[in-house]
N, C-alpha and C positions, 0 to 999 in steps of 0.2 A: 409821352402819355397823351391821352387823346382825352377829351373832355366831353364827356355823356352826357345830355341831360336827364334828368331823373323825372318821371314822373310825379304832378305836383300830387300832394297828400292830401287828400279829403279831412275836413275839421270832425276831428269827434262829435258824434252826436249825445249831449247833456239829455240826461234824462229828466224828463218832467215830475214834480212834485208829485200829481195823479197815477205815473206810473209806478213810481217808488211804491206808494202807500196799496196796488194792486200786489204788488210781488213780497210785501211784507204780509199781505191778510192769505197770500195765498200759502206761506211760510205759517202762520201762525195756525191757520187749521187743519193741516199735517199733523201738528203737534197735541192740539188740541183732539182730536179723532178719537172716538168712542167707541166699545166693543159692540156689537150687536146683540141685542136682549132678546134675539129669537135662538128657538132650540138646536142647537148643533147635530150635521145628519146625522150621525151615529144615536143619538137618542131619540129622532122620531124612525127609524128602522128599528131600534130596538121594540118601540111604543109599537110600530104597527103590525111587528114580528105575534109580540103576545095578544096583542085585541086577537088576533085569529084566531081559530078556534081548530083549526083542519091538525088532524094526526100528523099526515106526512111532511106539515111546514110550512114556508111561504117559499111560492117560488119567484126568483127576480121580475116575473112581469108582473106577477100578483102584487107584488112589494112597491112596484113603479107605479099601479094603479090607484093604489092604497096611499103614497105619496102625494101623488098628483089632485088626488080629492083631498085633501089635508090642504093643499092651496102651494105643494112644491114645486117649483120647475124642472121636471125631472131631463126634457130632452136637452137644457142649459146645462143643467149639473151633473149630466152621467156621468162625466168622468170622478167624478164627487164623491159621489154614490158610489162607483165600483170600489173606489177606495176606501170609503169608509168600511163598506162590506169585508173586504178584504182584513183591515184592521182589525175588525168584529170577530173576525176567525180566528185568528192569530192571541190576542185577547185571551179569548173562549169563551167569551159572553154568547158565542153563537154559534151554531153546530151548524155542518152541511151536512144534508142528508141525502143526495142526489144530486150528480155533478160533479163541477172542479171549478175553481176559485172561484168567482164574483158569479160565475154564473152557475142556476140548481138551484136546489131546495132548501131550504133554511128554517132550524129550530133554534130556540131559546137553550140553555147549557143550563140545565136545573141542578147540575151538580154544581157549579158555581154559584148558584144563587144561595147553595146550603153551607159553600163553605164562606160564604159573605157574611153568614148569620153568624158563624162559628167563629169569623177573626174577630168579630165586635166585641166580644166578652173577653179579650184579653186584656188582663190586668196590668198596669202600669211598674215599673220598679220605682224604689225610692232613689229621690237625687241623690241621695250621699252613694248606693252603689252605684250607681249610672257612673258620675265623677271617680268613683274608686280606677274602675278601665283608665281613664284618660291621666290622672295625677293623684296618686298619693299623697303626695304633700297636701293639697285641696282639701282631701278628705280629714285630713289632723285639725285642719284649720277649722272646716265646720262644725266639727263636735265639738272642738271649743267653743265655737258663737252658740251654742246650742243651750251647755251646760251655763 
């Protein structure tokens, strides 16, 4: 056997107090991070779908315009925007009236807006049927605490 020498090993480098304390704040406000309190695109497309007033709808560049004077960045976030649009279809909070996906003419889904009104008036059941579905037993047990 033949005796190699090895290259010698550079000492680890100790990390400084100062750096520790950068890599722990930069850890901590990950954590700590906030939702954003401005309106999500789906709701100012929806907003600037009805301010309109035109019959046959908004069309995407009218919608972009309309955006963009609102203070949006529309050429950052098209890809954003076409998705939201897309979602908005599917949805049905918004009709296309001209066109195919993201791109064409766009209305408001007033038939949804009616059956929005319509699911709010449904009445509640009481706990003890709700619980009846899930355990029987449950249900013996609360007419007891009742009486």
């Amino acid at each position: 056997m033949t005796k190699t020498k090895s290259a010698p090993v550079a000492p680890l480098r100790k990390e400084s107090a100062a750096r520790k304390k950068l890599k722990a704040g930069a850890r901590g406000a990950k954590k700590g991070a906030k939702k954003p309190t401005s309106p999500s695109v789906s709701e100012l497309i929806v907003k600037a779908v009805s301010a309109s007033k035109e019959r046959s709808g908004v069309s995407l560049a009218a919608l972009k315009k309309a955006l963009s004077a609102g203070g949006y960045d529309v050429e950052k976030n098209n890809s954003r925007l076409k998705i939201a649009i897309k979602c908005l279809l599917t949805k049905g909070s918004l009709v296309l009236v001209k066109g195919t996906g993201a791109s064409g003419s766009f209305k408001l889904n007033k038939k949804q807006q009616e059956s929005k009104d319509k699911s709010k008036k449904v009445t509640k059941r009481p706990a003890i049927e709700y619980i009846s579905f899930i355990c029987p037993s449950c249900v013996r047990k609360m007419k007891k605490r009742e009486q």
